[in-house]
Phi, psi and omega in degrees: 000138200263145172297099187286020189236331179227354173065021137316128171256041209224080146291121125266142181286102161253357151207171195200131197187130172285154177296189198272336148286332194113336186306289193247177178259132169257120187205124174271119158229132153274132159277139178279341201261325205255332204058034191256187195250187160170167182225156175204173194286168168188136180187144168328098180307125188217122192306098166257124186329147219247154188231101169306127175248158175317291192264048158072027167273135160304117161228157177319182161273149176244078179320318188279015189271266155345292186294338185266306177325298171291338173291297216278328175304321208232070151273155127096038169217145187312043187244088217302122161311320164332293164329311202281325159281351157302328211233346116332319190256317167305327191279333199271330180289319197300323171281326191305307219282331153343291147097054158282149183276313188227155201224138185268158174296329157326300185303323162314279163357275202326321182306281181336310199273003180269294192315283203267026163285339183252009188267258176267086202301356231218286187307332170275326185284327162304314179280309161352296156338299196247321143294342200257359183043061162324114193253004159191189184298300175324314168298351197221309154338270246261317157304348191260296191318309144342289185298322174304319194289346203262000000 
């Protein structure tokens, strides 16, 4: 594992202990060469499906892709990263267990904006905002309106 402080690639593992679900590996490494610490994750690769985009490009799926779209929606709201990485990891088992080769990005969207209606009203309405392009007030008056009624 390369060092992020001297970019040595010469890591020993001095402690290791699974997270709280079970998902990832917590591992405390020293660099051999400068000696200082640092940690990192470890988890299980797992095949995720490719994402049909609107104009018809293909791309890997990018969890941290995901994961920044949403921290900006529920920026300067009460919402924990912990959250935002749970419901990361519930959209990706939901895809893995799907077992699709390919998934349209609508459908992604679609997802999220299910999650974080029920996470943060104020963050599904911000990520809405920006996927669904909204093309004047009205089209976005009628998402609000929507949202009251629910």
């Amino acid at each position: 594992m390369k060092c992020p402080f001297c970019s040595a690639s010469d890591s020993k593992v001095v402690d290791s202990r699974p997270d709280k679900d079970g998902s990832t590996i917590r591992r405390r490494r020293e660099c051999e060469a400068c000696g200082k610490r640092f940690t990192t994750h470890e988890r299980v690769e797992e095949t995720l499906p490719l994402v049909m985009k609107k104009d018809g490009r293909r791309e890997p799926f990018d969890r941290l892709k995901v994961i920044a779209g949403i921290k900006k929606a529920c920026e300067k709201r009460p919402v924990s990263v912990e959250t935002i990485e749970r419901f990361v990891d519930r959209l990706e088992s939901r895809l893995q267990e799907a077992g699709e080769r390919e998934v349209p990005s609508t459908r992604i969207g679609e997802m999220v904006m299910n999650e974080l209606h029920d996470i943060d009203e104020v963050a599904y309405v911000r990520f809405a905002s920006v996927y669904r392009s909204f093309k004047d007030i009205n089209e976005f008056m009628v998402e609000l309106q929507d949202l009251l009624k629910k």
